[in-house]
Every structure is written in C-alpha cells, then in structure tokens.
Residue, then its C-alpha position, 0 to 999 in steps of 0.5 A: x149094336x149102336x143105337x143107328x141100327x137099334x132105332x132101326x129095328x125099333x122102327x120095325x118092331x112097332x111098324x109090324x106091331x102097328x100092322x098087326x093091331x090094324x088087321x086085328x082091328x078089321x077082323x074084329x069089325x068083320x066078326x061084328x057084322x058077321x054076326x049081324x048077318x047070320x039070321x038071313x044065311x042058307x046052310x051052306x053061307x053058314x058054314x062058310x061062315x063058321x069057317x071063316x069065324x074059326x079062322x079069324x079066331x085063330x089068327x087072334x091067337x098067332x097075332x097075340x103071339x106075335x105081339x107078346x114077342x114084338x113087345x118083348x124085342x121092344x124091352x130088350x133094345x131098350x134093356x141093349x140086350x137085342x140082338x143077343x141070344x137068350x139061351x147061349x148069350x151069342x150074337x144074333x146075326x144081322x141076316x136073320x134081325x133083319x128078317x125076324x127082328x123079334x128073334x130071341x135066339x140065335x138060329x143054333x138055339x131056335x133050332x133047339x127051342x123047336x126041337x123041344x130041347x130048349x126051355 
C-alpha cells in the first residue's frame, strides 16, 4: 500500500478515535450530572435512570474495544503491516478498509475469528 492510501486511512483511524473519545467525554458529564440529580426522582424517573446508567456503561466498554483496535491499526500502518490479514498474511481488500479501516483479518478469517475457529 503507498503512503497516499496509508495516510489516508491514518486520517480515518484518528478521526473516529477522536469521535469516540468525545462521546466518551459527553457520557461521563452526563453520568456525573445524573448522579447530582437522583435525590429528587420518582421510582419510575429512576429506573429510567438506571437504565440509561447501565447502557452508558455498556457502551464504555464497546468504546474501549474499539479504541484498543484503532490504536492498533494505527501501530500497524506505521509498522506497514496494514492492510494485511493477521491470521493468513493475505491482503485485505480495499472495499472492506474502507468500511472497516481497523480490520485485522481478511473477510475469510473474520468469518472464522467469529466462528470461535480462530485465535
């Protein structure tokens, strides 16, 4: 891959990681106030309270995830391994970069990876 497409990909990466961290950012202002707020709530404004609490929460750790695989497509373009599967060394084609540019398999091996077939 030549560096036009790997610095575009690196644009990519640390745009949706710098979205990701934003959102974060909102969901933990948004816990905080939250909290302020649950001495004046009726049972049912609680609940819904918890709810949202619980999915806030759950979204942490997709975000988590997520970065974790961004930070690591960002090593790899700088190590000139992106683009290349991690389980059989093929290339990843670009149609799927392009909607997932933190791939780490090829579409064969994700397959397999979610299988449980795959380490």
């Amino acid at each position: 891959m030549d560096k036009k497409q790997l610095e575009k990909y690196r644009k990519k990466l640390v745009e949706k990681r710098k979205d990701i961290l934003d959102e974060f950012r909102k969901n933990v202002n948004y816990r905080m106030e939250s909290a302020a707020d649950d001495g004046t709530q009726d049972i049912a404004d609680k609940a819904t309270m918890a709810y949202n609490k619980e999915f806030l929460f759950s979204l942490t750790d997709s975000e988590r995830d997520m970065l974790q695989l961004i930070d690591e497509a960002l090593i790899r373009i700088n190590t000139k391994d992106f683009g290349v599967c991690n389980s059989c060394q093929s290339e990843i084609k670009v149609t799927r970069l392009e909607a997932v540019p933190w791939a780490r398999y090829c579409l064969n091996c994700q397959e397999l990876q979610e299988q449980g077939l795959l380490e």
